[in-house]
Residue frames as qw, qx, qy, qz and C-alpha x, y, z in Angstrom:
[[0.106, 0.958, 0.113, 0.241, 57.57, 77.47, 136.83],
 [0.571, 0.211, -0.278, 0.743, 61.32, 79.44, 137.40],
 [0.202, -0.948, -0.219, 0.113, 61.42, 82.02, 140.19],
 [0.412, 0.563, -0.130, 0.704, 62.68, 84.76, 139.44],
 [0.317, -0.690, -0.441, 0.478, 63.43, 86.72, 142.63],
 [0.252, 0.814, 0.282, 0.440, 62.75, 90.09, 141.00],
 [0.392, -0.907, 0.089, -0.122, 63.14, 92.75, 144.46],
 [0.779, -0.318, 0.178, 0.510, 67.00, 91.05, 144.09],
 [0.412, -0.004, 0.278, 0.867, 67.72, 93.30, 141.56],
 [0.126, 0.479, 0.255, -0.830, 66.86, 97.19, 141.32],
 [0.505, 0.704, 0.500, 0.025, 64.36, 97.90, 138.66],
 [0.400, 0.911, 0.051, 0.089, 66.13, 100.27, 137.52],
 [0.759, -0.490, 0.123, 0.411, 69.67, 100.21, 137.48],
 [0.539, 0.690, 0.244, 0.418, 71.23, 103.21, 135.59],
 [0.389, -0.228, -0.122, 0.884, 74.41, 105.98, 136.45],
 [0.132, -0.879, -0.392, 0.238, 73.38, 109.05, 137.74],
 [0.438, 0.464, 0.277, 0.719, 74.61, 111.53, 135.27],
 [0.068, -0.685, -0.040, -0.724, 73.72, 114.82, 137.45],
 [0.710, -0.459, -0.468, 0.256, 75.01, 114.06, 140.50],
 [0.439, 0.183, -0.129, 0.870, 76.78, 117.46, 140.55],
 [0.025, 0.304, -0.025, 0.952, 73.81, 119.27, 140.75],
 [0.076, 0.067, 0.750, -0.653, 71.71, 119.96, 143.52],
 [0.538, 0.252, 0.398, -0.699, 68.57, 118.82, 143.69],
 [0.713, 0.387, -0.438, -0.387, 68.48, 115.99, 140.51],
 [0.643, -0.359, 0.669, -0.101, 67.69, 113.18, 140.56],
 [0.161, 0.378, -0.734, -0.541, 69.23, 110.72, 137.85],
 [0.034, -0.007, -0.997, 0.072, 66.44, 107.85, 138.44],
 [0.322, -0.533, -0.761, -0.184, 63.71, 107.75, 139.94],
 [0.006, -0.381, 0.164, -0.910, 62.43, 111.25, 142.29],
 [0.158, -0.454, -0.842, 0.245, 60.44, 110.93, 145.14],
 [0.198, -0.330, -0.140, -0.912, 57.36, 112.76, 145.59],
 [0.021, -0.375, -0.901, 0.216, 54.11, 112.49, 147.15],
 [0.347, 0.588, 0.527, -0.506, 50.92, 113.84, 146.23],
 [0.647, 0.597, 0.371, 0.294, 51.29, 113.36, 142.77],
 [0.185, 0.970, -0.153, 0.042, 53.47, 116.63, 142.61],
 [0.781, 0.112, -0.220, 0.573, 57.30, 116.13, 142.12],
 [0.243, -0.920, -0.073, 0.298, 59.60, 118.24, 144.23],
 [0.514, 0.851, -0.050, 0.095, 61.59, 118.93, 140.66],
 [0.701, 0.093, -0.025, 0.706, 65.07, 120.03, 139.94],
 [0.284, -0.825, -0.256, 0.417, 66.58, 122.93, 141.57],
 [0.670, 0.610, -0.018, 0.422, 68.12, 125.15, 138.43],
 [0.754, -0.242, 0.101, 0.602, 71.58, 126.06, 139.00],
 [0.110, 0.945, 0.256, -0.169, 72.23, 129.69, 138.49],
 [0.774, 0.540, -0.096, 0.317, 74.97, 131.25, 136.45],
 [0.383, -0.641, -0.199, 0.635, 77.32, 133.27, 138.01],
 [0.130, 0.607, -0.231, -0.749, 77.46, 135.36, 134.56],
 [0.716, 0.621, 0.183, -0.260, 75.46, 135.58, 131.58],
 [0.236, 0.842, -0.393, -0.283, 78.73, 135.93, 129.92],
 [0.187, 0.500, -0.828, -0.168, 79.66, 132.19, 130.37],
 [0.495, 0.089, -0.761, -0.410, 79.37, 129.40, 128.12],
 [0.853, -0.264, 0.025, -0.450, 76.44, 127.10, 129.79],
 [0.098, -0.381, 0.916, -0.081, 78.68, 123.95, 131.60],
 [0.306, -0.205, -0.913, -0.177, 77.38, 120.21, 131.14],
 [0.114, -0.270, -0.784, 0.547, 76.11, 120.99, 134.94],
 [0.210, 0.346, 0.168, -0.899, 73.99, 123.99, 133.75],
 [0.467, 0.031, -0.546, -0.695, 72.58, 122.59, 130.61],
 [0.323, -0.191, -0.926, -0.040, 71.23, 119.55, 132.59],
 [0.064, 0.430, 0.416, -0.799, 69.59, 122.21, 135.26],
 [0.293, 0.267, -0.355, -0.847, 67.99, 123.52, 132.17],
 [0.401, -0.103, -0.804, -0.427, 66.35, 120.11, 131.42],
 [0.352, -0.323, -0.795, 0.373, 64.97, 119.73, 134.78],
 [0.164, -0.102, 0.202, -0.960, 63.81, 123.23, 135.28],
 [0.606, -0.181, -0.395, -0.667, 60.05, 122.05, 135.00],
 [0.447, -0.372, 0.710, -0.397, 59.07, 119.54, 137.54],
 [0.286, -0.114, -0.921, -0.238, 57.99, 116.29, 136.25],
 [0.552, -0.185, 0.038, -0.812, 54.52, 115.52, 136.64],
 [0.658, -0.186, 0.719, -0.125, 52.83, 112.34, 137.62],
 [0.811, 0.136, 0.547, 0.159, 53.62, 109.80, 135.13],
 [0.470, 0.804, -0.363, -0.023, 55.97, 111.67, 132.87],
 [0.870, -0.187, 0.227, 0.397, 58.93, 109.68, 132.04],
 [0.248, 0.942, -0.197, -0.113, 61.86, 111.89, 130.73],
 [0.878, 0.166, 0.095, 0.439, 65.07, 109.94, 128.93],
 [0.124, -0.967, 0.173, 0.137, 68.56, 112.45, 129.46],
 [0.858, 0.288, 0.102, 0.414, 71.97, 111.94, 127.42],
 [0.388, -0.807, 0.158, 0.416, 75.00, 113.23, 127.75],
 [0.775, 0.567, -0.024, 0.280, 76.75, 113.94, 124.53],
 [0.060, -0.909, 0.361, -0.197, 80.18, 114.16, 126.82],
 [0.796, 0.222, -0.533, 0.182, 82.98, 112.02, 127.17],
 [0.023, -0.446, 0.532, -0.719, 84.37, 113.72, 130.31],
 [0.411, -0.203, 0.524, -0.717, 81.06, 113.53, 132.21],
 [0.909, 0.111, 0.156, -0.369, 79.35, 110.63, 130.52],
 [0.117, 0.506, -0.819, -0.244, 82.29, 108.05, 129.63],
 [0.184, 0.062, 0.976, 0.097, 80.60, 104.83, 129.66],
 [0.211, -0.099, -0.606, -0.761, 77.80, 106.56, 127.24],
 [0.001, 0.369, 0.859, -0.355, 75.02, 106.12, 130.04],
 [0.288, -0.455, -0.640, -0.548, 71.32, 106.86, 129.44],
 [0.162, 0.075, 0.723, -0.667, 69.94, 108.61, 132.85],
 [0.254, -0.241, -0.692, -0.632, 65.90, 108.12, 133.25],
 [0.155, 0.016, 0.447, -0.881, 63.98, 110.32, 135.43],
 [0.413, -0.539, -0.600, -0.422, 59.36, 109.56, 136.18],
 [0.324, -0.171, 0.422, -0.830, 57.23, 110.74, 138.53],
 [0.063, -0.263, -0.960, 0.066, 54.90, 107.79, 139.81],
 [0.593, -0.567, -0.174, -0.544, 51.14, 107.93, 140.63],
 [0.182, 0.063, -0.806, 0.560, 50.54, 107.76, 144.20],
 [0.482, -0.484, -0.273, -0.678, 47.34, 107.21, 145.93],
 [0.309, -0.308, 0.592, -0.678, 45.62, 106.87, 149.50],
 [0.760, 0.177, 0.247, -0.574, 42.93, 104.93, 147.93],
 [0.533, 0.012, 0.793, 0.294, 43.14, 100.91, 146.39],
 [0.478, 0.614, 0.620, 0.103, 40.06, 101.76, 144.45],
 [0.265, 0.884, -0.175, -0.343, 41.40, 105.36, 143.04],
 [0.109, -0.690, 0.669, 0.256, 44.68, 103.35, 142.17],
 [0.462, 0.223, 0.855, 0.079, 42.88, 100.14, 140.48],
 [0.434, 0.816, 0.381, -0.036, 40.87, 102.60, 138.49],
 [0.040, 0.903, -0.254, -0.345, 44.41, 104.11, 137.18],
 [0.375, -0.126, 0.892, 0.220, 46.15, 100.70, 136.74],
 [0.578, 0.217, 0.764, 0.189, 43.43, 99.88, 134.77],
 [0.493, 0.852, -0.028, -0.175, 43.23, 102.87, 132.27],
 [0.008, -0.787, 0.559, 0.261, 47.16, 102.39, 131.94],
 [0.083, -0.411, 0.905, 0.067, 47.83, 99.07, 131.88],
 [0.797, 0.003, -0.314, -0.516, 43.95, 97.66, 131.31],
 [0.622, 0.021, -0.781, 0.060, 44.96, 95.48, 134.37],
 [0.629, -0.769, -0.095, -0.064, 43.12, 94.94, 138.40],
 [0.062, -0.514, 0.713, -0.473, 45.17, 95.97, 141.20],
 [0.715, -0.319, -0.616, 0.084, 45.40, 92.75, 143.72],
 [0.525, -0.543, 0.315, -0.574, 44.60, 93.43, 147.42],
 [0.204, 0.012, -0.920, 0.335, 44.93, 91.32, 150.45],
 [0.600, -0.598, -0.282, -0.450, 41.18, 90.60, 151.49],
 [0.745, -0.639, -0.190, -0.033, 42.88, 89.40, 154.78],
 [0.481, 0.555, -0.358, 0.577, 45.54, 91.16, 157.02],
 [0.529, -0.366, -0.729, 0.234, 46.41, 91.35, 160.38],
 [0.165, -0.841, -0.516, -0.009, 44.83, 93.18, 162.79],
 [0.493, -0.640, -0.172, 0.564, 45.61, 97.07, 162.60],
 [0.479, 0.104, 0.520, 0.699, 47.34, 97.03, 159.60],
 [0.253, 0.773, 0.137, -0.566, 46.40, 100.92, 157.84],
 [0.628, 0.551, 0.378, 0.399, 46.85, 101.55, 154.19],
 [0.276, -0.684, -0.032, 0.674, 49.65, 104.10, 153.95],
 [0.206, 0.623, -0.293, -0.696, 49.76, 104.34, 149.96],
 [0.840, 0.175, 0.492, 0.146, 49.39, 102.63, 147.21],
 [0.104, -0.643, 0.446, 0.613, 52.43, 103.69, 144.06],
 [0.799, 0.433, 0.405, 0.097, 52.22, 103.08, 140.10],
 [0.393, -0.613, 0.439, 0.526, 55.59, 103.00, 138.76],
 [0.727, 0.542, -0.254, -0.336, 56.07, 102.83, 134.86],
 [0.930, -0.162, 0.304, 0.130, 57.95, 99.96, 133.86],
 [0.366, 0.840, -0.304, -0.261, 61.52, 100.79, 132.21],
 [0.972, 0.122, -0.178, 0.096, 63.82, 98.99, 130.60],
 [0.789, -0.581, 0.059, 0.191, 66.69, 97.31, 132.34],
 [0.261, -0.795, 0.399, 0.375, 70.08, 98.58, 132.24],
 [0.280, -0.248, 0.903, 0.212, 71.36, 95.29, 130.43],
 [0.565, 0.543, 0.622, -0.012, 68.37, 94.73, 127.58],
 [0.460, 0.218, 0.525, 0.682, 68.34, 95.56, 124.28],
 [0.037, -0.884, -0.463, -0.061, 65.34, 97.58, 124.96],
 [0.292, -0.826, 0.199, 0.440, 68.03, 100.47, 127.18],
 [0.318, -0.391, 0.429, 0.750, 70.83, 100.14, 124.50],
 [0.280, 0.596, 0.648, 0.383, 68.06, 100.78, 121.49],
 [0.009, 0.946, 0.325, 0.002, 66.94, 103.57, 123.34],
 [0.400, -0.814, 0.110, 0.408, 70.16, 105.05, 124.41],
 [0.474, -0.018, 0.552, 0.685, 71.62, 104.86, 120.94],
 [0.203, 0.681, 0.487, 0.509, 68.69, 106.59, 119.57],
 [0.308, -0.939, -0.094, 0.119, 68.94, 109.75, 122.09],
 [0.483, -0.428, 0.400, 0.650, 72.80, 109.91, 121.51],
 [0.454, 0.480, 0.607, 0.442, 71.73, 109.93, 117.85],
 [0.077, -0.885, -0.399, -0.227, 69.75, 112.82, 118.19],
 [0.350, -0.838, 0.170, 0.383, 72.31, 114.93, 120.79],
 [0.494, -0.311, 0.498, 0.642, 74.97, 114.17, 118.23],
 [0.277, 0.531, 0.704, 0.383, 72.88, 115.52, 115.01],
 [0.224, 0.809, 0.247, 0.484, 72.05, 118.00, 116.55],
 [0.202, 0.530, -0.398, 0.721, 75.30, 119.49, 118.39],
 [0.504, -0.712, 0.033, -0.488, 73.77, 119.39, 121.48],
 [0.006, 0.383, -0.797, 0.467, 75.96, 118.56, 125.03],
 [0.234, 0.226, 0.844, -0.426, 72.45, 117.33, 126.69],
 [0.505, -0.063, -0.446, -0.736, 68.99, 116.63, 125.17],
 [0.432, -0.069, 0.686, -0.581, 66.20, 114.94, 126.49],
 [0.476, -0.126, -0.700, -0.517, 63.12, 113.08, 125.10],
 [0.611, -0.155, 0.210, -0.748, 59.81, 112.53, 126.86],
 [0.032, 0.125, -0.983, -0.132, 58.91, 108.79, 127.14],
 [0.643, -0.249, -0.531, -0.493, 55.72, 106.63, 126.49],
 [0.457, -0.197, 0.801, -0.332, 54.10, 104.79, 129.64],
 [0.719, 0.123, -0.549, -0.408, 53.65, 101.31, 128.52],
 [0.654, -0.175, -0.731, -0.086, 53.46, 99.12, 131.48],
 [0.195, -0.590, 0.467, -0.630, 53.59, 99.73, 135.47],
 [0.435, -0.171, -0.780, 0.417, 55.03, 97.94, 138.58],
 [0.480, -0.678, -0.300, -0.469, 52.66, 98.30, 141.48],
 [0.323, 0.215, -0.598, 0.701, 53.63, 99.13, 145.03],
 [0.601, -0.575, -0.434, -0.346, 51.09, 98.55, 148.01],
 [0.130, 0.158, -0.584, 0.785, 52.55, 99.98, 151.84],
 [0.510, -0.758, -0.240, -0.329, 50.25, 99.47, 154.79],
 [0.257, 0.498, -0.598, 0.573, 51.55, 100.21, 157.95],
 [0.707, -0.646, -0.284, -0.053, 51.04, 99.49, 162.37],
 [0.619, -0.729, 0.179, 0.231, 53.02, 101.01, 165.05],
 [0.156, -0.796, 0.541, 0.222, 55.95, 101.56, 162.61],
 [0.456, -0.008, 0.775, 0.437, 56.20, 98.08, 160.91],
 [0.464, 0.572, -0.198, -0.647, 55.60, 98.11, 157.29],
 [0.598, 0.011, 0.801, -0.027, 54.35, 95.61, 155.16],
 [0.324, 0.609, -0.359, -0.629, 54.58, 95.94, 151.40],
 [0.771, 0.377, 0.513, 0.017, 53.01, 94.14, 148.13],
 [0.014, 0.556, -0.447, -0.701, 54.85, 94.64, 144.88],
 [0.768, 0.096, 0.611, 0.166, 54.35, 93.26, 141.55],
 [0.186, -0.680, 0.544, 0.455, 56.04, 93.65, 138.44],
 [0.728, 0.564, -0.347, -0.178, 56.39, 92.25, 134.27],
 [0.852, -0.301, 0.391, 0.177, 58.62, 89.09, 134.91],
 [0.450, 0.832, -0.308, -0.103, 61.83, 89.06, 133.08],
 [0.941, 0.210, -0.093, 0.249, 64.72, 86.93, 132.12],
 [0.227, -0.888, 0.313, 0.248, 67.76, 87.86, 132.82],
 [0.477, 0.769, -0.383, -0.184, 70.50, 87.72, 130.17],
 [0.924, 0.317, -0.134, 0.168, 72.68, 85.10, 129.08],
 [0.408, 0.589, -0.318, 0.620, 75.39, 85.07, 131.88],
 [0.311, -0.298, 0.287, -0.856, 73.68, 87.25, 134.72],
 [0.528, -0.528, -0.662, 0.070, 72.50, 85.26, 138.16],
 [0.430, -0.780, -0.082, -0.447, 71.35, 86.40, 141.15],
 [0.347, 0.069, -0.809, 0.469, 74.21, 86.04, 144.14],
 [0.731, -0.384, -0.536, 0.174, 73.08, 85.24, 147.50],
 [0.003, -0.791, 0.379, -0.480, 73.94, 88.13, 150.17],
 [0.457, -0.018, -0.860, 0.226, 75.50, 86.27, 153.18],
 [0.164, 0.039, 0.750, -0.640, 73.28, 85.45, 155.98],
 [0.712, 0.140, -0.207, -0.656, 70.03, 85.44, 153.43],
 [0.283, -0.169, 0.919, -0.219, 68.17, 82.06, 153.75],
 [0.424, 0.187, -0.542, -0.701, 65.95, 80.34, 151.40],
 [0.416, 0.077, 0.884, -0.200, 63.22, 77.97, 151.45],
 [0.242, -0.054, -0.637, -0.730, 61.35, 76.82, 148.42],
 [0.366, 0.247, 0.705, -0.555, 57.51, 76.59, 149.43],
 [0.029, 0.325, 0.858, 0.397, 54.45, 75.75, 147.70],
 [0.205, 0.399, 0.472, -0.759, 51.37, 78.05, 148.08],
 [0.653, 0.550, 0.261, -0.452, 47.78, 77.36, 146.35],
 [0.811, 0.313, 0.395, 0.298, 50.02, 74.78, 143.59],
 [0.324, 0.909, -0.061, 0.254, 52.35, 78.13, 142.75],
 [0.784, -0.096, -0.215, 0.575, 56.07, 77.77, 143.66],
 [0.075, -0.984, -0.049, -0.153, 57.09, 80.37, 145.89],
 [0.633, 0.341, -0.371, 0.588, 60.43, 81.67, 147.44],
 [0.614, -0.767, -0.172, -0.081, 60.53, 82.31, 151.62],
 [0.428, 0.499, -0.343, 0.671, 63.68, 84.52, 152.26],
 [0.482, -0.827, -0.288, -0.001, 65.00, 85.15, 155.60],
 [0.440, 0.852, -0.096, 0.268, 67.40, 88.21, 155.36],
 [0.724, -0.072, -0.186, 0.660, 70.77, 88.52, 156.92],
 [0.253, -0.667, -0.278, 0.643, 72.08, 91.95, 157.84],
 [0.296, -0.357, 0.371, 0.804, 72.42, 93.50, 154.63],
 [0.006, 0.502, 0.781, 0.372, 68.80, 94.14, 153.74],
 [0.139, -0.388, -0.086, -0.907, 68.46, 97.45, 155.32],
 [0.427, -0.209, 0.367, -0.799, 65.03, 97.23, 157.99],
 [0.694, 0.113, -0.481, -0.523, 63.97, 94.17, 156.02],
 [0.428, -0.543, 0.652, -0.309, 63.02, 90.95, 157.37],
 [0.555, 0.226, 0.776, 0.197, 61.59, 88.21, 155.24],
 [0.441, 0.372, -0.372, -0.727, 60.32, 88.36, 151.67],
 [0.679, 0.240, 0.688, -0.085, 58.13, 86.03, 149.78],
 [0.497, 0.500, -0.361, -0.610, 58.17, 86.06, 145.79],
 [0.477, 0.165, 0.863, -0.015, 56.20, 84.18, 143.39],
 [0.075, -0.056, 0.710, 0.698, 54.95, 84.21, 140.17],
 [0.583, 0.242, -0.082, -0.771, 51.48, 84.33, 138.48],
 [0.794, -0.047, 0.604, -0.042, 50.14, 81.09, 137.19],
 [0.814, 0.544, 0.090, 0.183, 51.07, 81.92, 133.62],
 [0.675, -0.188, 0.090, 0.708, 54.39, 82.96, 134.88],
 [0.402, 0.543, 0.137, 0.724, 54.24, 86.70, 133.43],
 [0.265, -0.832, 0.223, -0.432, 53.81, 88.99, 136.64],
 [0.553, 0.033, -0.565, 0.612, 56.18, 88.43, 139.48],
 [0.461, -0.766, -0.180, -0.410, 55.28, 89.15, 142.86],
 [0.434, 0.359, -0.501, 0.658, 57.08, 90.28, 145.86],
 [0.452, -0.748, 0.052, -0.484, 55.93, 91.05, 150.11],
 [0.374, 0.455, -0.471, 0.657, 58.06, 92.15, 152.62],
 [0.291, -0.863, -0.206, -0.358, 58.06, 93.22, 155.87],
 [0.141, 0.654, -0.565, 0.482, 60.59, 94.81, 158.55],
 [0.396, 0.267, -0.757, 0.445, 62.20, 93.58, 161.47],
 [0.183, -0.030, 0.713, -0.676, 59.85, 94.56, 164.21],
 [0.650, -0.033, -0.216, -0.728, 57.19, 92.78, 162.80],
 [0.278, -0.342, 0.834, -0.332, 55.79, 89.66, 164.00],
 [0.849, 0.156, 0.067, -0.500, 54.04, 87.52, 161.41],
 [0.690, -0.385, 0.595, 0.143, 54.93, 84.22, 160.67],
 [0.198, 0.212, -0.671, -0.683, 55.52, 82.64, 157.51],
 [0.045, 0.579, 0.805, 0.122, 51.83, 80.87, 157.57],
 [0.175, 0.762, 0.381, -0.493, 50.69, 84.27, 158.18],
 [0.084, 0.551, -0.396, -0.730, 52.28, 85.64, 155.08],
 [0.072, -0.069, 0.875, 0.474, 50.92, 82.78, 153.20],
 [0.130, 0.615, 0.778, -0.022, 47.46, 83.32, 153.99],
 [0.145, 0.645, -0.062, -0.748, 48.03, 87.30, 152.79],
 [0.105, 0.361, -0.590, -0.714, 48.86, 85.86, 149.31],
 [0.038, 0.346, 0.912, 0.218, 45.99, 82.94, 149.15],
 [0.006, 0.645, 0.634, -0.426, 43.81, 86.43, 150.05],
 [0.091, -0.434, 0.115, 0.889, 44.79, 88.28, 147.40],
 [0.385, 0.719, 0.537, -0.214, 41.50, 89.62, 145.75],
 [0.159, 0.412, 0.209, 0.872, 41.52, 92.15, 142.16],
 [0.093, 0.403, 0.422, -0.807, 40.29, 95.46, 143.46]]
């Protein structure tokens, strides 16, 4: 089986096309309690003039996204959109509860949430996130879509247009917390990357290739340029189609056997 270290590269990797205006976000919005905290519309100074790029995008955003809306956004502008970019805004579920968020996974995605049955001692559940899965900057999937939304702004005159999006898969996101460390499950649709496109090495990252329960795994220890992070483990499913990912920060103090006996404990909820 190939690891893929997935959590090297951003799910979502797409130019922020409303960066002018306050309060938009071009990606991905944080929220919490299922309620987005929206886009702030941008007010004219006079009815009398023409709506700018900056206003018409305020206009798409008035509304807040809800949980799991996904909303596709196109500039039909050379000025402000020159490399023809596709922005793509969702509000996640979020829950307090595994078992509220295993019973959502599986209406969406008709798949269990995994749990650690064993963690160490303290450890609280601080959330548990369900992200849709979108496609990746670089797939055919993004330039299919982003040709058909340009399509549509250019048809019909429009500077900006949107388009609502299906959810059709979702990465999972599992935070528990103690005294400030944080310790985080991910997993995630495994994917290829393109003909071309590797993963570099940041310097001071370290690799070991480990084995856990006959399932090649990958035992990073990060260098400085990982933000609070300190190690990561990722590994694969046994039929190779989910990718898995768990972290945790600097002032933590498990080892790497302890991190391997989180993943030989991971139970469906």
């Amino acid at each position: 089986m190939m690891i893929k270290k997935s959590s090297a590269i951003t799910a979502l990797s797409l130019i922020v096309l409303m960066s002018a205006v306050s309060g938009t976000a071009g990606a991905v919005p944080a929220g919490s309690n299922n309620k987005s905290k929206g886009t702030v519309p941008v007010e004219q100074k006079s009815p009398q003039v023409s709506p700018t790029i900056k206003d018409l995008i305020a206009k798409e955003y008035a509304v807040p996204l809800q949980a799991g809306e996904i909303k596709a956004l196109y500039v039909n502008d050379k000025k402000s959109n020159p490399e023809e970019d596709l922005s793509v805004s969702y509000m996640p579920y979020r829950f307090s509860s595994t078992n509220e968020a295993a019973q959502k996974l599986s209406s969406l995605s008709g798949k269990s949430l995994l749990i650690p049955a064993s963690l160490p001692e303290d450890y609280k559940l601080q959330d548990v996130v369900l992200n849709p899965v979108l496609p990746k900057f670089f797939s055919t999937e993004y330039k299919t879509l982003r040709d058909q939304v340009k399509a549509k702004a250019q048809a019909a005159g429009k500077k900006v247009i949107s388009q609502s999006l299906k959810w059709s898969d979702t990465e999972t996101s599992i935070t528990y917390l103690r005294n400030g460390e944080r310790l985080n499950l991910k997993s995630a649709p495994a994917y290829t990357l393109p003909e071309g496109v590797t993963l570099a090495q940041l310097p001071g990252d370290q690799d070991e290739n480990l084995t856990i329960n006959g399932v090649e795994a990958v035992y990073t220890v990060f260098g400085p340029h990982h933000g609070d992070l300190k190690v990561q483990l990722v590994w694969s499913s046994a039929d190779g189609s989910i990718d898995y990912t768990l972290t945790n920060t600097k002032n933590t103090a498990q080892t790497k056997a302890e991190l391997e006996t989180i993943v030989t404990s991971l139970t469906a909820q």
